[in-house]
TIVO-2410 file (N, C-alpha, C; in nm, 3 decimals):
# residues 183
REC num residu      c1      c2      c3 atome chaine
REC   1      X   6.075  12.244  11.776     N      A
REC   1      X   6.156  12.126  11.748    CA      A
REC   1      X   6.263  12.113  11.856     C      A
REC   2      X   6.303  11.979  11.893     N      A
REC   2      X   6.409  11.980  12.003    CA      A
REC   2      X   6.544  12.015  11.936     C      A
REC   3      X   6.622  12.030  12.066     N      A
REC   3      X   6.733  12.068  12.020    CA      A
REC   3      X   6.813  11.893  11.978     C      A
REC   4      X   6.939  11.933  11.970     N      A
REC   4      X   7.086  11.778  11.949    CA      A
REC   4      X   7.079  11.793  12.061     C      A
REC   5      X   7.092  11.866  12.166     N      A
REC   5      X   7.107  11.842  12.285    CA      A
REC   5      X   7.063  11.747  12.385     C      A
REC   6      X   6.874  11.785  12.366     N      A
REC   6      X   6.790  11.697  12.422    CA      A
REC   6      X   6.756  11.585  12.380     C      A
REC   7      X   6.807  11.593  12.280     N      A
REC   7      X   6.753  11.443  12.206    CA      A
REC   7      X   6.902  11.338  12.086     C      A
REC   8      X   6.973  11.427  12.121     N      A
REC   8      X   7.107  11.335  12.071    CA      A
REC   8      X   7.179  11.254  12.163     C      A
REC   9      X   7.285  11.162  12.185     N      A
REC   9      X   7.355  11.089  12.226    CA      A
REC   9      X   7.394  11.151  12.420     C      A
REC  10      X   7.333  11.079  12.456     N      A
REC  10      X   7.369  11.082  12.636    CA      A
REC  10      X   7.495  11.016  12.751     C      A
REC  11      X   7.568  11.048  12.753     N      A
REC  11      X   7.631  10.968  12.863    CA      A
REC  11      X   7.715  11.059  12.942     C      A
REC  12      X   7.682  11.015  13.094     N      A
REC  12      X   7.753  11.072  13.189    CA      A
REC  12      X   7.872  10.921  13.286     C      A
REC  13      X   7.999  10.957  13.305     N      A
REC  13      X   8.059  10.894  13.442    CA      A
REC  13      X   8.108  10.932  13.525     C      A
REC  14      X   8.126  10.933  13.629     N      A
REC  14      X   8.147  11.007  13.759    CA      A
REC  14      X   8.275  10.874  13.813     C      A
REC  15      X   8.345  10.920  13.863     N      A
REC  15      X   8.433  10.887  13.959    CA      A
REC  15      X   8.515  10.948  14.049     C      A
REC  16      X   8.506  10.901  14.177     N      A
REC  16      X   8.622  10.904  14.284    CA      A
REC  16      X   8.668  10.799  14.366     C      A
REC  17      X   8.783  10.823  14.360     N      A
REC  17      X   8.896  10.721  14.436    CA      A
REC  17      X   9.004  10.743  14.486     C      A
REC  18      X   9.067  10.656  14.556     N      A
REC  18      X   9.235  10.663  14.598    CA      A
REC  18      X   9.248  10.504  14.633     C      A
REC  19      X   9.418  10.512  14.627     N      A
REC  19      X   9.449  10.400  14.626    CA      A
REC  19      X   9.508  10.403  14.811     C      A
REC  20      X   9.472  10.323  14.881     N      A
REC  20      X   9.537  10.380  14.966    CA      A
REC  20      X   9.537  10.239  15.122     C      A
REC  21      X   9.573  10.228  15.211     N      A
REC  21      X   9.535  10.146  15.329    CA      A
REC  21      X   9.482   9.995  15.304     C      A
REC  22      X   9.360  10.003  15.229     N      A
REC  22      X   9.248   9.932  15.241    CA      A
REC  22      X   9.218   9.913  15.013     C      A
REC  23      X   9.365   9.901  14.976     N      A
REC  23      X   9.363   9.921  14.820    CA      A
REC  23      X   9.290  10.015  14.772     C      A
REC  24      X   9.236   9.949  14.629     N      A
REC  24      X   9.179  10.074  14.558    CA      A
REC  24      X   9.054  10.055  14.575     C      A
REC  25      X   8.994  10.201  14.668     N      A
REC  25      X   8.860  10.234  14.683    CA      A
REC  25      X   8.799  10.288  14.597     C      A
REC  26      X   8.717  10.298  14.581     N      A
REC  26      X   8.600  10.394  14.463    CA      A
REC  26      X   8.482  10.389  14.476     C      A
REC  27      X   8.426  10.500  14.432     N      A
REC  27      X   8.287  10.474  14.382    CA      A
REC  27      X   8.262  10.546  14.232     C      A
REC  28      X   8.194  10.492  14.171     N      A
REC  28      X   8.195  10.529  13.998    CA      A
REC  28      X   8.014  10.459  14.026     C      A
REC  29      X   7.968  10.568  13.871     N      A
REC  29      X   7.885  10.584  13.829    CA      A
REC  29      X   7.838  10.584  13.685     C      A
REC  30      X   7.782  10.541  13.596     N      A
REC  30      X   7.704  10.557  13.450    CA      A
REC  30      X   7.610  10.584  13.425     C      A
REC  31      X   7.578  10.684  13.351     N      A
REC  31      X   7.452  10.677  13.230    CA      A
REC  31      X   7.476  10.655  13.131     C      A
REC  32      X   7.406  10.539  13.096     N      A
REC  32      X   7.471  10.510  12.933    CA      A
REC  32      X   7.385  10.571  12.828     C      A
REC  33      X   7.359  10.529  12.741     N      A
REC  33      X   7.285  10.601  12.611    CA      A
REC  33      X   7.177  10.516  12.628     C      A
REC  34      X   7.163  10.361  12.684     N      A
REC  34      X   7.036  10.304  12.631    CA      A
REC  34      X   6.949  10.326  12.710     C      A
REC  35      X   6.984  10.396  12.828     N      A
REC  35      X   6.933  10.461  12.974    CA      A
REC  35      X   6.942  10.384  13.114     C      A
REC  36      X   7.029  10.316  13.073     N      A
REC  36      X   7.100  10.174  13.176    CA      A
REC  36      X   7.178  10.273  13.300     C      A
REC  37      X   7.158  10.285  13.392     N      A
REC  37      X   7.242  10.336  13.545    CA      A
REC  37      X   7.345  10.228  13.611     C      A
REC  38      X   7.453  10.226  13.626     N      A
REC  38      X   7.541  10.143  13.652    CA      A
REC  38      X   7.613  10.234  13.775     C      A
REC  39      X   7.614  10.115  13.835     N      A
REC  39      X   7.678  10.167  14.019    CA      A
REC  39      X   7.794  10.048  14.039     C      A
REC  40      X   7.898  10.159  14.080     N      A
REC  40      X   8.017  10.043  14.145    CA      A
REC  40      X   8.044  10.079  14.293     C      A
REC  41      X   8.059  10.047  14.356     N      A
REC  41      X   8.109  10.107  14.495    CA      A
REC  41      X   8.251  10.006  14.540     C      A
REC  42      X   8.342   9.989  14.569     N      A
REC  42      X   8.470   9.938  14.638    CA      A
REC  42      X   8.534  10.014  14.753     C      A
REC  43      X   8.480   9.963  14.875     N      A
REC  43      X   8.537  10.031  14.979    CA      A
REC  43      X   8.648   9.946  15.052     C      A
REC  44      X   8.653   9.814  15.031     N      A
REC  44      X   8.764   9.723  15.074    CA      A
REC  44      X   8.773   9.705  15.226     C      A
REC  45      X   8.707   9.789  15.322     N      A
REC  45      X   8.719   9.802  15.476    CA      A
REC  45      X   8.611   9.711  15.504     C      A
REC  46      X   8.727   9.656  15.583     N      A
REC  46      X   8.673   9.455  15.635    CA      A
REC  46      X   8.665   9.420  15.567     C      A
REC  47      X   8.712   9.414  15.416     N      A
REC  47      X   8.715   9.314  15.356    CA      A
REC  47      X   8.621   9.306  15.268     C      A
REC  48      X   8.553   9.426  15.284     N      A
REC  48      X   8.400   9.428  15.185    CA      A
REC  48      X   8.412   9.381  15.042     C      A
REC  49      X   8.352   9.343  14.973     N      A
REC  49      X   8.304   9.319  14.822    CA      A
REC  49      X   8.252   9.422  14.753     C      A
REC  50      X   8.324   9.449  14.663     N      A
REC  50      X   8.235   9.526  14.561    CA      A
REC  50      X   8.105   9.512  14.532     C      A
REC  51      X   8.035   9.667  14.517     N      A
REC  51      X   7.888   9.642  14.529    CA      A
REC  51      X   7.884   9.711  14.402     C      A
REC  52      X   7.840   9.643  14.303     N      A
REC  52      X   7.750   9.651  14.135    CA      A
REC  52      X   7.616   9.666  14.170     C      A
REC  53      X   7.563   9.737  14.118     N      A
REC  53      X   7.405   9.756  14.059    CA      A
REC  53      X   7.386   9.783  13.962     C      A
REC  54      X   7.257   9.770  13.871     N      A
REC  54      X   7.216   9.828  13.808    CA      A
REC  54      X   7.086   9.849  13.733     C      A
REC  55      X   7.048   9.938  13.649     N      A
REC  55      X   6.875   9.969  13.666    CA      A
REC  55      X   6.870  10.068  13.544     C      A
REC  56      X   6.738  10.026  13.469     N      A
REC  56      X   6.713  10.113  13.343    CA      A
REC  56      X   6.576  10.252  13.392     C      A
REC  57      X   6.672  10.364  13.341     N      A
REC  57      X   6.640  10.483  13.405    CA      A
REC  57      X   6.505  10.464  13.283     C      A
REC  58      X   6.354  10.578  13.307     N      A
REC  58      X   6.294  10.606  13.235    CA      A
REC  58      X   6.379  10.712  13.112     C      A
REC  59      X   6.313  10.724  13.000     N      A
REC  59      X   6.290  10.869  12.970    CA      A
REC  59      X   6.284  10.967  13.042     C      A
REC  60      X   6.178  10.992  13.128     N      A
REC  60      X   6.160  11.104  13.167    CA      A
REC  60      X   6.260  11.088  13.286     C      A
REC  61      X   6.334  11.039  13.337     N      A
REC  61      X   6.428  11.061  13.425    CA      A
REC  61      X   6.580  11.094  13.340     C      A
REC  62      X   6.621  11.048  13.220     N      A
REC  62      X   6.710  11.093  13.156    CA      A
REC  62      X   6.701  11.239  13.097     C      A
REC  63      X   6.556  11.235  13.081     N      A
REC  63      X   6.553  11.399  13.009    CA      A
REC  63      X   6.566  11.505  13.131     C      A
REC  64      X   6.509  11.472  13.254     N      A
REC  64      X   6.547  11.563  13.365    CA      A
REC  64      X   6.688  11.548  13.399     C      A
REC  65      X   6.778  11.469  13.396     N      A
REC  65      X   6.944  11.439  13.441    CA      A
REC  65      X   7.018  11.555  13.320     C      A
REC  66      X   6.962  11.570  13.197     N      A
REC  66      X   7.032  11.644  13.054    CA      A
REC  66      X   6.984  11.763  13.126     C      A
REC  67      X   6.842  11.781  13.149     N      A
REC  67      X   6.815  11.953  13.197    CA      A
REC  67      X   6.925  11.989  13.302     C      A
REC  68      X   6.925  11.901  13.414     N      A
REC  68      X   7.020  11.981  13.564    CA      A
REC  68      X   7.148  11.993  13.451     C      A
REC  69      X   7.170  11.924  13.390     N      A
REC  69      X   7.314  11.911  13.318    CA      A
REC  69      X   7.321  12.020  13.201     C      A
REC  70      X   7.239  12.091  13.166     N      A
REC  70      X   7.264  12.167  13.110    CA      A
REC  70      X   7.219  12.297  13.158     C      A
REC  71      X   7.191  12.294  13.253     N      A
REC  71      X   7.120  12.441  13.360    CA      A
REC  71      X   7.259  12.452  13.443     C      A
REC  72      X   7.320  12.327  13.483     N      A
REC  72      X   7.447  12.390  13.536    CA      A
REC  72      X   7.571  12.446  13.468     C      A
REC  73      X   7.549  12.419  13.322     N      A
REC  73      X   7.649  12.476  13.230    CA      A
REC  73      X   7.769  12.457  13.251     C      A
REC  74      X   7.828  12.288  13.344     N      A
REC  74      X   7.878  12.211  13.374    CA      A
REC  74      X   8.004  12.221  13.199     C      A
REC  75      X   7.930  12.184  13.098     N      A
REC  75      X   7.978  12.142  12.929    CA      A
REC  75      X   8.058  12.285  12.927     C      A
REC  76      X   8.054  12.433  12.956     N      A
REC  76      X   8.117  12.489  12.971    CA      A
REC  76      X   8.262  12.566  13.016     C      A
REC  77      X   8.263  12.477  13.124     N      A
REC  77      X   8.390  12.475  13.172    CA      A
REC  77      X   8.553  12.385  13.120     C      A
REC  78      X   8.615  12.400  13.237     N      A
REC  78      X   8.756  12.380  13.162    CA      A
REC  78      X   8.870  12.359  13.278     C      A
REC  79      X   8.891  12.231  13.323     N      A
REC  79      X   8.924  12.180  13.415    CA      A
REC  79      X   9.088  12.229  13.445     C      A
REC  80      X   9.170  12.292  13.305     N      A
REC  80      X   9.292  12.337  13.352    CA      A
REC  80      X   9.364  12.394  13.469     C      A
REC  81      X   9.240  12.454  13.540     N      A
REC  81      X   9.296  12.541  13.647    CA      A
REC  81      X   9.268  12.497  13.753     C      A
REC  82      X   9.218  12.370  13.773     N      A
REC  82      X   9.135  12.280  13.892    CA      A
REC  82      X   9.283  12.239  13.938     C      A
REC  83      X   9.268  12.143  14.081     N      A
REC  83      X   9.372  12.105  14.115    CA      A
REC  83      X   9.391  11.988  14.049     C      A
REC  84      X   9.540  11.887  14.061     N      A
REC  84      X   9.532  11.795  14.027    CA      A
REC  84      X   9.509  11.676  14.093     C      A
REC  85      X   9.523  11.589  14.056     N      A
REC  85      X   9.453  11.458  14.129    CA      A
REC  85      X   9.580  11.442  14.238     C      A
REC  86      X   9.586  11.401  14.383     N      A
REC  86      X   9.701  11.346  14.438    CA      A
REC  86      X   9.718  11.257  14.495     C      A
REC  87      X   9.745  11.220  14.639     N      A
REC  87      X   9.743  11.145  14.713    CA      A
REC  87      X   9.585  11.136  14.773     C      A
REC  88      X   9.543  11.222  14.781     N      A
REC  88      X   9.443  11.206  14.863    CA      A
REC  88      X   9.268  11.116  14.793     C      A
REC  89      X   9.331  11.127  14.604     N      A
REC  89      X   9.248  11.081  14.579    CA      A
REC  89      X   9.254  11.189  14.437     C      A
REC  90      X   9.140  11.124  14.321     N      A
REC  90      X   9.082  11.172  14.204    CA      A
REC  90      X   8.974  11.208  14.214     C      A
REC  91      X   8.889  11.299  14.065     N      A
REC  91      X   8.766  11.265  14.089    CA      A
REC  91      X   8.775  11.301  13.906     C      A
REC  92      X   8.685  11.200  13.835     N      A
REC  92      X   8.683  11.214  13.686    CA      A
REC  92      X   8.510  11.210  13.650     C      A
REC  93      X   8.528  11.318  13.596     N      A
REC  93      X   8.362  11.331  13.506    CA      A
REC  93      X   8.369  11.353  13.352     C      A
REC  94      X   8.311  11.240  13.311     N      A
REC  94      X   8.267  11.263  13.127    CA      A
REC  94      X   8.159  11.265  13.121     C      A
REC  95      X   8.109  11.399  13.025     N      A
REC  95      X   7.980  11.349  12.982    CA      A
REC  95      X   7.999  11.408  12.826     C      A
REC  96      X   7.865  11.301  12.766     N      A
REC  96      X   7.857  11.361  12.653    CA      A
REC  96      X   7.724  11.376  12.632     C      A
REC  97      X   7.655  11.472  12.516     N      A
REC  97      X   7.539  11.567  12.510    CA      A
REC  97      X   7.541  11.593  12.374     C      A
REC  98      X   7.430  11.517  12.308     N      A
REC  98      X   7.494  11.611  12.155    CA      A
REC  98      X   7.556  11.583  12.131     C      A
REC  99      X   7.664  11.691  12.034     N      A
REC  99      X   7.767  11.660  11.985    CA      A
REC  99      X   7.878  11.718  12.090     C      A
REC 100      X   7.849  11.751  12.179     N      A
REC 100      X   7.968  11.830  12.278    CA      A
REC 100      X   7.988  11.658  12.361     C      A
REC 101      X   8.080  11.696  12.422     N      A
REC 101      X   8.237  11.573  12.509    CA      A
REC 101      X   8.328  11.680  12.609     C      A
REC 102      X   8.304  11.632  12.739     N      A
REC 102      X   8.396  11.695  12.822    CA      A
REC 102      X   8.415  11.575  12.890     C      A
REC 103      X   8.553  11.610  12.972     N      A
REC 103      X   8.625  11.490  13.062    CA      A
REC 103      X   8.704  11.599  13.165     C      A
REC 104      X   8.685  11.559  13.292     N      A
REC 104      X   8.732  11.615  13.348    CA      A
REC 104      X   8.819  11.554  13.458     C      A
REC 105      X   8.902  11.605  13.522     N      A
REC 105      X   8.999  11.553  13.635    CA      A
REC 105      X   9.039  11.616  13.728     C      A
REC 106      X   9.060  11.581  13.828     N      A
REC 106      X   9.066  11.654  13.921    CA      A
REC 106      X   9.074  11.623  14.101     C      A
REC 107      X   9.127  11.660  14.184     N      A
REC 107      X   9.172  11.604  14.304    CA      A
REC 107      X   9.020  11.649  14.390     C      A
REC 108      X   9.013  11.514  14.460     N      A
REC 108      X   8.898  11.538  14.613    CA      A
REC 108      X   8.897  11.613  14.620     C      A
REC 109      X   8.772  11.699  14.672     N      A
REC 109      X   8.732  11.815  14.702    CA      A
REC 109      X   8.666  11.780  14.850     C      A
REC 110      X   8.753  11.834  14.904     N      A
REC 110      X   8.664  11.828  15.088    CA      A
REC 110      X   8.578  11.882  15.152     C      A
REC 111      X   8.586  12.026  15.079     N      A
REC 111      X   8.463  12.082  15.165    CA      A
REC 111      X   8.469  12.224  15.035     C      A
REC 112      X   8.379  12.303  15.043     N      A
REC 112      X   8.349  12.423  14.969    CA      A
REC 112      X   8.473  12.531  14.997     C      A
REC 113      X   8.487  12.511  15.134     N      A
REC 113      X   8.632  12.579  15.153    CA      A
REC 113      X   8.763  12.567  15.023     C      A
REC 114      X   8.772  12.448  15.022     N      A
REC 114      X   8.882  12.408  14.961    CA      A
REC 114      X   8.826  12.458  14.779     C      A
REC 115      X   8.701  12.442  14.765     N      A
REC 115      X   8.702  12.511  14.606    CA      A
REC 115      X   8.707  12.652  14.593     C      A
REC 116      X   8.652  12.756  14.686     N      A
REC 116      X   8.644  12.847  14.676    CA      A
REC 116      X   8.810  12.940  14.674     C      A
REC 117      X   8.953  12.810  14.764     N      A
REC 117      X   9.085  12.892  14.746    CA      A
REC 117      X   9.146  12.815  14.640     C      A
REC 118      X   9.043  12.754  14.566     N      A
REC 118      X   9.162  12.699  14.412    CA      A
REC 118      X   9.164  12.817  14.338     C      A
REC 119      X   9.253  12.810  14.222     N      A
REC 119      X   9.245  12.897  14.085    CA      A
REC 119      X   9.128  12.920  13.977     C      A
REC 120      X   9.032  12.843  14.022     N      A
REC 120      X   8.910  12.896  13.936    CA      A
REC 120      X   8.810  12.873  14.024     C      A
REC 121      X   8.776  12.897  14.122     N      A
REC 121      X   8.617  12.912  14.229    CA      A
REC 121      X   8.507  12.877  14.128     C      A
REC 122      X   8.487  12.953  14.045     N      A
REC 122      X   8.332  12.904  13.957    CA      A
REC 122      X   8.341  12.796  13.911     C      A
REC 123      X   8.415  12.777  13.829     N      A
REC 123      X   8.416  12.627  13.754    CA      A
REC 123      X   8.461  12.541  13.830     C      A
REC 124      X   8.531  12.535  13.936     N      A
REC 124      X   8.531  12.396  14.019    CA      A
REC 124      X   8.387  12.425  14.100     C      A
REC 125      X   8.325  12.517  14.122     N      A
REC 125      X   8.172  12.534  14.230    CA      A
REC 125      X   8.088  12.467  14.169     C      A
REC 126      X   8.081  12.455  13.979     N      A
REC 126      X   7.989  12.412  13.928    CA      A
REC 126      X   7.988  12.292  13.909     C      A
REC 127      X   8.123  12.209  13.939     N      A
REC 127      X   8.143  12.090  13.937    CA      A
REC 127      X   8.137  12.010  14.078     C      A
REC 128      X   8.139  12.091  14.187     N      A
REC 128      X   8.132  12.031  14.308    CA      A
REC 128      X   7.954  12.036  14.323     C      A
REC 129      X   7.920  12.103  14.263     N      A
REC 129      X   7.727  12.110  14.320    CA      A
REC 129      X   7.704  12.011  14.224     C      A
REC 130      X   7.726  11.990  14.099     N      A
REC 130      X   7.675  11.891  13.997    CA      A
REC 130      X   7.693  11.755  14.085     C      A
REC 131      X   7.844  11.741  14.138     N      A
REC 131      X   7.864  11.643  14.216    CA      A
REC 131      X   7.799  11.553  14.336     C      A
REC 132      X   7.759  11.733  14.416     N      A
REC 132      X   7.670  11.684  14.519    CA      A
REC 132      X   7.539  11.630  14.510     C      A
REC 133      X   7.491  11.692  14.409     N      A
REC 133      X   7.369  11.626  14.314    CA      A
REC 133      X   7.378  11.485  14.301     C      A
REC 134      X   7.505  11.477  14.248     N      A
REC 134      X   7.450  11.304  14.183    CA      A
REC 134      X   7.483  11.226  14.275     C      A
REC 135      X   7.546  11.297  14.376     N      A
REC 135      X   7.519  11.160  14.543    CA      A
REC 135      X   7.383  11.154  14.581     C      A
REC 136      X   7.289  11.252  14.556     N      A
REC 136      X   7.164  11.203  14.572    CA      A
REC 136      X   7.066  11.124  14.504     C      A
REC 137      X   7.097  11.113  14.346     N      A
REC 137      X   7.066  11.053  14.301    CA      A
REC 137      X   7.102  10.847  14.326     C      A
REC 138      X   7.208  10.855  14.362     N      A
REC 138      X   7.330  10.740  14.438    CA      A
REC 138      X   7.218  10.686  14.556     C      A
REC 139      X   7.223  10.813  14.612     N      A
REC 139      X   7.156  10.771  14.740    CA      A
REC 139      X   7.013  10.742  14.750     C      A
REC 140      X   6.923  10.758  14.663     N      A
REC 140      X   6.800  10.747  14.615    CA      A
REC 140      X   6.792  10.593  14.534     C      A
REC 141      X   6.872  10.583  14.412     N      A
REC 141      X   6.873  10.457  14.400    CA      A
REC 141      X   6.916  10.299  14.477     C      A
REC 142      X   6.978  10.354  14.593     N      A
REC 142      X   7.046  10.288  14.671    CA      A
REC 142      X   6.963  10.219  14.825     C      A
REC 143      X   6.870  10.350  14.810     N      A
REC 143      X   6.770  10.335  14.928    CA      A
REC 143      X   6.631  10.343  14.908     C      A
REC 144      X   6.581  10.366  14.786     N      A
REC 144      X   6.467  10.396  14.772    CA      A
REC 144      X   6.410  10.510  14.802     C      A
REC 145      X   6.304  10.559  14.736     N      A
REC 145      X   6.226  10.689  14.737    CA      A
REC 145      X   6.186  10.772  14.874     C      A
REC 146      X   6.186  10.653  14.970     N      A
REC 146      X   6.147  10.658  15.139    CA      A
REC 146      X   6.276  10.785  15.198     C      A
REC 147      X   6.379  10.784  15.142     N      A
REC 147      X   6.491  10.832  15.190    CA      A
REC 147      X   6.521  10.986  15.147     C      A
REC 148      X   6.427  10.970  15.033     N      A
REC 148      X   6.482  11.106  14.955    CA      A
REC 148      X   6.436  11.202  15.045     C      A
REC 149      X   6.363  11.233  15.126     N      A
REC 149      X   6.314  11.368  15.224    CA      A
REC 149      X   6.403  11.390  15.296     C      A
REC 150      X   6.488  11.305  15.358     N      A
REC 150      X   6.624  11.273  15.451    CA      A
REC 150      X   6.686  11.334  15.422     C      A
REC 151      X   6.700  11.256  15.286     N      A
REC 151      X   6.901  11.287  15.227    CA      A
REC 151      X   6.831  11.418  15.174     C      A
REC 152      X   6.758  11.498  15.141     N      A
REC 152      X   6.721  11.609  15.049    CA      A
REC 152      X   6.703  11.719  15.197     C      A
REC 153      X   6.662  11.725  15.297     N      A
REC 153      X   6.661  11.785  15.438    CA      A
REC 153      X   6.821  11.830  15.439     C      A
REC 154      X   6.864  11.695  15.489     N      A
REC 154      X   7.051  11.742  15.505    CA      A
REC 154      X   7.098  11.752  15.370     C      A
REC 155      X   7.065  11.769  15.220     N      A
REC 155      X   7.184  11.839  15.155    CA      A
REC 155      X   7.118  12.009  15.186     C      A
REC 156      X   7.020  12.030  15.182     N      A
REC 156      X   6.957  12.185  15.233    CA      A
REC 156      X   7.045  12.242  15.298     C      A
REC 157      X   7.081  12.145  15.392     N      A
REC 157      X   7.164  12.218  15.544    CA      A
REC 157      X   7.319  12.251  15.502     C      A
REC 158      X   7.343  12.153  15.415     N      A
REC 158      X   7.459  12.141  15.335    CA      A
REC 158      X   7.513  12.247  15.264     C      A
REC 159      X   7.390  12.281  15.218     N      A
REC 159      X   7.386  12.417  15.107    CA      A
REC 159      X   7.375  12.551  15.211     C      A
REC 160      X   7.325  12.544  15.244     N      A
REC 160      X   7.353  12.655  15.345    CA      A
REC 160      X   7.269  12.776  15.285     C      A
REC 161      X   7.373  12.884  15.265     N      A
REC 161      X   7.353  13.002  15.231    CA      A
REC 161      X   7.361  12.991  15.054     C      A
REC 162      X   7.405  12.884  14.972     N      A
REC 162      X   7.482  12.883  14.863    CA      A
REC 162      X   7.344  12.933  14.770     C      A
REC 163      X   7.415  12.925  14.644     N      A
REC 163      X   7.368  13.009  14.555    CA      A
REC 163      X   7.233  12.928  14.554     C      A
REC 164      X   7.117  13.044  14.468     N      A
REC 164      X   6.996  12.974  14.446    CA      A
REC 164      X   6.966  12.867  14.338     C      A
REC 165      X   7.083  12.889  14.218     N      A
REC 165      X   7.112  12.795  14.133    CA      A
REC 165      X   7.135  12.638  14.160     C      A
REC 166      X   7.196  12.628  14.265     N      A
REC 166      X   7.211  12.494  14.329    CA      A
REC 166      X   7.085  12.453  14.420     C      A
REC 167      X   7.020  12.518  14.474     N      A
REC 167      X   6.905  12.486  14.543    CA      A
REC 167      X   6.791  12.437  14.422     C      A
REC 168      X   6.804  12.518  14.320     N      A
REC 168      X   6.675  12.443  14.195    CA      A
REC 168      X   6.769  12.321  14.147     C      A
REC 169      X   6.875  12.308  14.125     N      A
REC 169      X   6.894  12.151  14.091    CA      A
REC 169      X   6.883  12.031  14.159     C      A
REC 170      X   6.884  12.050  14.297     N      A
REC 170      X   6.811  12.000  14.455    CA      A
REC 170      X   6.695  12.005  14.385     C      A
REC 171      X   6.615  12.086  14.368     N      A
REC 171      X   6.497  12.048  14.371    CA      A
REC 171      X   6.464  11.950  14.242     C      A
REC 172      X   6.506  11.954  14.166     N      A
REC 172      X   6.465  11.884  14.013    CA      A
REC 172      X   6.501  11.721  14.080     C      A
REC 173      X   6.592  11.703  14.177     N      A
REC 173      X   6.560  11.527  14.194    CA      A
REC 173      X   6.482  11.497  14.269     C      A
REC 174      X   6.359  11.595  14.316     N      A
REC 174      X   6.256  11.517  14.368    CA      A
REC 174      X   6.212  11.456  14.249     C      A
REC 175      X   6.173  11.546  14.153     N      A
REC 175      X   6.127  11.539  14.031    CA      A
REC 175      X   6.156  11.400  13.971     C      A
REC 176      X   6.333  11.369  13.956     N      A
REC 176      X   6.370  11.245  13.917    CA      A
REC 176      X   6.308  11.107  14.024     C      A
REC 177      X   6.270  11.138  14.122     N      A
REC 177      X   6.248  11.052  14.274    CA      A
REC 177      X   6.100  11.008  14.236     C      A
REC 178      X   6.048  11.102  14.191     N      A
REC 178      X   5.910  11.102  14.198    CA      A
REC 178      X   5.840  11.003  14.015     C      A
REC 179      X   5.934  11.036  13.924     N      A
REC 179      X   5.939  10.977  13.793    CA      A
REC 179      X   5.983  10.856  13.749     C      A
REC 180      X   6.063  10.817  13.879     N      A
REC 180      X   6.120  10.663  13.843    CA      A
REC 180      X   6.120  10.597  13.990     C      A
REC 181      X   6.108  10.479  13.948     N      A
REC 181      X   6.104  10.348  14.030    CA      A
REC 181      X   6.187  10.269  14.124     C      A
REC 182      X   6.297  10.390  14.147     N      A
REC 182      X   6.411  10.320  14.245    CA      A
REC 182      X   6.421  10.219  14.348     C      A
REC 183      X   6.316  10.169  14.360     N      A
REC 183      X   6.279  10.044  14.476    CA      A
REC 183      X   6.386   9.933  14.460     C      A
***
């Protein structure tokens, strides 16, 4: 029998921003429950327009987004000891699963450097790889399936030496690439 997990109430949002030069930039993200993907992007440089999308994920692409999401044990953690949001920018993640709800907050993260000298290395690591993850997913819906060998080549390079845990959640969005229709 499935668990509440896999089969109860879904939603993830992702955001980062700053207010800054060129107003308020962002990019934000949704999964909603009815399996609807919602994309905002606001970069304001030249004057750009906000770019909305949006697109109904399969099943089987929501049930693989709950697996990486619960293989990274992401619902575990506890954002107290993360930095805080500043000048340089935010970054906010909710998801909900089941009956579990986390929200998190927390300042740009620039490079692995910078998580590894905060006050909790693991739990901001598990939130910066979840992160890097769902730019590929971003970037897959954004460009189509043609791209994913690209962007999936350079996050490899990205990853480097890093743990093997993050390399299988890399791998599970071919999986999502290969299950849904991002065209």
């Amino acid at each position: 029998m499935a668990s509440e997990k896999e089969n109860g109430e879904f939603y993830l949002r992702y955001y980062v921003g700053h207010k800054g030069k060129f107003g308020h930039e962002f990019l934000e993200f949704e999964f909603r429950p009815d399996g609807k993907l919602r994309y905002a992007n606001n970069s304001n440089y030249k004057n750009d327009t906000i770019i909305r999308k949006e697109v109904y994920l399969t099943p089987a692409v929501l049930r693989e987004c709950r697996r990486i999401i619960a293989e990274s044990e992401i619902m575990k953690e506890d954002d107290n000891n993360w930095p805080e949001p500043d000048r340089v920018g935010r970054q906010e993640l909710e998801i909900v699963m089941g009956n579990e709800h986390i929200s998190f907050t927390t300042s740009k993260i620039g490079s692995l450097f910078y998580v590894q000298s905060s006050a909790d290395p693991e739990g901001l690591q598990i939130f910066y790889y979840l992160v890097q993850v769902s730019g590929i997913v971003i970037c897959i819906y954004n460009h189509g399936c043609e791209l994913f060998f690209e962007t999936f080549t350079a996050f490899l390079g990205i990853l480097g030496t890093r743990s093997y845990g993050s390399f299988l959640l890399v791998l599970r969005f071919e999986v999502l690439c290969l299950l849904s229709d991002f065209t």
